[in-house]
Backbone bond lengths (Angstrom), bond angles and torsions (degrees), N, CA, C in turn:
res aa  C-N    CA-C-N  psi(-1)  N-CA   C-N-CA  omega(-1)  CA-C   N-CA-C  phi
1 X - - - 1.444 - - 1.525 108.25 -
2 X 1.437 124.22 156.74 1.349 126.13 -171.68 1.143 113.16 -94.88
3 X 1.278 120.30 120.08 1.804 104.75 152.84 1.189 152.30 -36.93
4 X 1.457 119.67 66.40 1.649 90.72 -150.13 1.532 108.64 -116.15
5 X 1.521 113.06 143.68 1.913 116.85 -157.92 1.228 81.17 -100.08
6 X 1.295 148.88 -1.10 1.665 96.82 -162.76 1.320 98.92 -86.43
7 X 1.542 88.07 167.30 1.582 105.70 -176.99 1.859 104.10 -82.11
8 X 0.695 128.25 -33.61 1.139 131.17 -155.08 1.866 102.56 -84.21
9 X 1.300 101.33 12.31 1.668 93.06 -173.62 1.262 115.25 -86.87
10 X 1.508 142.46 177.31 0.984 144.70 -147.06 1.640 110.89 -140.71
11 X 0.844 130.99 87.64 1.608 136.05 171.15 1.704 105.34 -85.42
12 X 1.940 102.33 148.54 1.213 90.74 157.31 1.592 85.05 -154.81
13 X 1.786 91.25 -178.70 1.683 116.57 177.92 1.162 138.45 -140.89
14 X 1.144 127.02 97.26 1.244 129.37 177.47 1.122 145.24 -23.80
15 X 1.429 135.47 44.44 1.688 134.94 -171.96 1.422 107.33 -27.21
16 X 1.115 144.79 132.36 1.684 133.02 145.57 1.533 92.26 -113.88
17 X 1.461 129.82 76.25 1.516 99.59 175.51 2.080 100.53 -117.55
18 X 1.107 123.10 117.87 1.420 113.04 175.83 1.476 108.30 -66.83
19 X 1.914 80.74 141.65 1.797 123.69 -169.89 1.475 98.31 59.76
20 X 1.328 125.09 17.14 1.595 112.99 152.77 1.715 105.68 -33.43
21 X 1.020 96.39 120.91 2.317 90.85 172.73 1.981 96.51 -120.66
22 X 1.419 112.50 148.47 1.270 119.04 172.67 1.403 105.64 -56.14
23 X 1.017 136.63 -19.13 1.932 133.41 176.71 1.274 99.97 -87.05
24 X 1.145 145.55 -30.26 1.469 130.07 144.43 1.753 125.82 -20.60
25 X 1.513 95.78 -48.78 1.447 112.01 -178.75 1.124 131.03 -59.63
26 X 1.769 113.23 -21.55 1.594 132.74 -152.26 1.333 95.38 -74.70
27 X 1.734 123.57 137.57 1.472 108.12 -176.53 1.918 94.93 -83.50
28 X 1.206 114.96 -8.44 1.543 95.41 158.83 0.862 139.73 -53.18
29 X 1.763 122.67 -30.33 1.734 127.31 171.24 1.671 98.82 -89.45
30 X 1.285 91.19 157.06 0.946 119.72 173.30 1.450 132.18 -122.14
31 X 1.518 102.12 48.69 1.617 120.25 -178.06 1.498 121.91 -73.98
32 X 1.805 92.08 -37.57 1.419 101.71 -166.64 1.595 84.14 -163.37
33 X 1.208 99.17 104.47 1.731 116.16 -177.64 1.562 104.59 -89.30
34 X 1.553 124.17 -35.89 1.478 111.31 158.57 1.061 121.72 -52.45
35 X 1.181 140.71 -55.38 1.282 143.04 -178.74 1.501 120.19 -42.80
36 X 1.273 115.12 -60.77 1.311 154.44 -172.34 1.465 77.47 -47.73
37 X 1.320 117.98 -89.57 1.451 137.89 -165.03 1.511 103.69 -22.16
38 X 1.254 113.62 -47.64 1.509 116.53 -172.35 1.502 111.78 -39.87
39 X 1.359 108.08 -39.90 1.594 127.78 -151.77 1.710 97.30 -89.16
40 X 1.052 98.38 -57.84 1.960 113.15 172.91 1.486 98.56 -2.50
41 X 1.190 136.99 -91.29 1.614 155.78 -132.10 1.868 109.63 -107.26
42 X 1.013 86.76 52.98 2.157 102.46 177.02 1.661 106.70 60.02
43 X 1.511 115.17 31.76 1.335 117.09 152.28 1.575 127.56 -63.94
44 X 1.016 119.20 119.09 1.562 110.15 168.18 1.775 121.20 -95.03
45 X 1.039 108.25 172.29 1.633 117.08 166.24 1.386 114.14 -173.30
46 X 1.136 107.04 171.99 1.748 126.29 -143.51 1.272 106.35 -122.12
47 X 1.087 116.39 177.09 1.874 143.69 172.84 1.415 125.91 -120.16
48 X 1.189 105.55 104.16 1.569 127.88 -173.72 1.760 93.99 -64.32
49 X 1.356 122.38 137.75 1.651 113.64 162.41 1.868 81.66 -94.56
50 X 1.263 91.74 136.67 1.652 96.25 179.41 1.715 105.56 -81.71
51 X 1.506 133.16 167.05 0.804 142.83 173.22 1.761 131.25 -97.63
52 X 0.745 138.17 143.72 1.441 138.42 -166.79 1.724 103.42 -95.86
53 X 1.357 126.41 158.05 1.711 116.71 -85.63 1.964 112.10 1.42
54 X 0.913 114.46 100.48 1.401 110.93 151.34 1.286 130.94 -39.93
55 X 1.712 126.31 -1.68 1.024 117.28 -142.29 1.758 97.14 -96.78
56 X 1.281 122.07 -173.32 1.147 125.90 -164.23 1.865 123.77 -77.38
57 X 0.534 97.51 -41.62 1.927 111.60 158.00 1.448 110.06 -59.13
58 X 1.308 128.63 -58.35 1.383 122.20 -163.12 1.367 85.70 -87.77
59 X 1.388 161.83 -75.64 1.295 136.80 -152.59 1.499 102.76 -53.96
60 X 1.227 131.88 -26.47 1.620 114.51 -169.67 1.058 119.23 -88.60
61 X 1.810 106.96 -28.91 1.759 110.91 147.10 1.747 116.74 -36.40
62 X 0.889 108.42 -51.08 1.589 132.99 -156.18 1.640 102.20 -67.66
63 X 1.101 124.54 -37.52 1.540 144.25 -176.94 1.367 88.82 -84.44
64 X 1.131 147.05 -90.42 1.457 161.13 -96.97 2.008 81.58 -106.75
65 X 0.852 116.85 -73.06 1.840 122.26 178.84 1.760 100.91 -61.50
66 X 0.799 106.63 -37.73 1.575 90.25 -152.10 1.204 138.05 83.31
67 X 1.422 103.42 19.30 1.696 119.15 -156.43 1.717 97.55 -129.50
68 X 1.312 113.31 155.89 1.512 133.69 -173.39 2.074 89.96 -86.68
69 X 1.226 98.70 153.98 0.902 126.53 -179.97 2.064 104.51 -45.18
70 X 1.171 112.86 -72.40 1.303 131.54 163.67 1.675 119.17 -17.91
71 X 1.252 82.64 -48.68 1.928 93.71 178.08 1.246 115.27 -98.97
72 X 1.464 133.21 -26.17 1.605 131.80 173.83 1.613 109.67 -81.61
73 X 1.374 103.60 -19.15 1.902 105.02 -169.26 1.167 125.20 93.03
74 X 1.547 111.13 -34.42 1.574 113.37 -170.68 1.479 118.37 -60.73
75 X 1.293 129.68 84.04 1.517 113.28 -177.50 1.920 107.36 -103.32
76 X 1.088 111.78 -0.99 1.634 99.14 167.46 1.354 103.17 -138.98
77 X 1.232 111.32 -164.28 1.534 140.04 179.63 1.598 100.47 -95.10
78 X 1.171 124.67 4.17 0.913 107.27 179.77 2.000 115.55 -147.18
79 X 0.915 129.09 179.39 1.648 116.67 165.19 1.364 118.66 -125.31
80 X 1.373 112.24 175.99 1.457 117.94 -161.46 1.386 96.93 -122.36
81 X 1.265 104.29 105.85 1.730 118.32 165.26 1.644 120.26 -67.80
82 X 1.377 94.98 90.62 1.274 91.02 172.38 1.454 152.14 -90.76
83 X 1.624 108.98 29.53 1.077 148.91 -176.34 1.881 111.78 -109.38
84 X 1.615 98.56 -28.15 1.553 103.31 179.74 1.947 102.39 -115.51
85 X 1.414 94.57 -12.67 1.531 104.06 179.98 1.735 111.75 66.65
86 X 1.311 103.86 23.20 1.373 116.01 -174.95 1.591 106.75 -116.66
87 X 1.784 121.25 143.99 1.492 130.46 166.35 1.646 105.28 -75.24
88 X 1.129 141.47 124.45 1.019 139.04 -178.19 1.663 98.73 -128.07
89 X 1.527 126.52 148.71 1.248 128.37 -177.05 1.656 110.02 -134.29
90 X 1.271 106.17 179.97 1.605 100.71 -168.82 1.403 100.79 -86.94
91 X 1.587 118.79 179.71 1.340 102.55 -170.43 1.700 84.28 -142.27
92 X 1.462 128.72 161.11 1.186 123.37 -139.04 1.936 91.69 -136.45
């Protein structure tokens, strides 16, 4: 990996955490003071337009492609066996 000083470089990080909300972020609460912390010292962060199913599979499709729900396929947590003609989902 490189060393690299300049100041001017640009890191970032991926949150995936569900119902993360931007008022989580405020270093006034104190929900999640790591987090928060990130932001403290000229961190920025952004606004996801969320995707429709909201649900957890298709937004991470949605991040990872860059693609709307419609065009990646992913619309549940789960898939449709179409050999058993059954929705089957992951199990945790």
């Amino acid at each position: 990996m490189a060393n690299n000083n300049n100041k001017n470089s640009k890191y970032f990080i991926i949150l995936d955490i569900v119902g993360l909300d931007v008022s989580h972020l405020d270093s006034s609460s104190q929900k999640y003071p790591n987090i928060s912390s990130l932001f403290q010292n000229e961190g920025e962060y952004g606004y996801m337009k969320p995707v429709f199913p909201s649900v957890t599979s298709t937004v991470q499709a949605s991040i990872l492609t860059g693609k709307y729900p419609r065009d990646h396929g992913i619309i549940s947590n789960g898939f449709f066996d179409r050999e058993n003609l059954q929705t089957l989902f992951w199990e945790q």
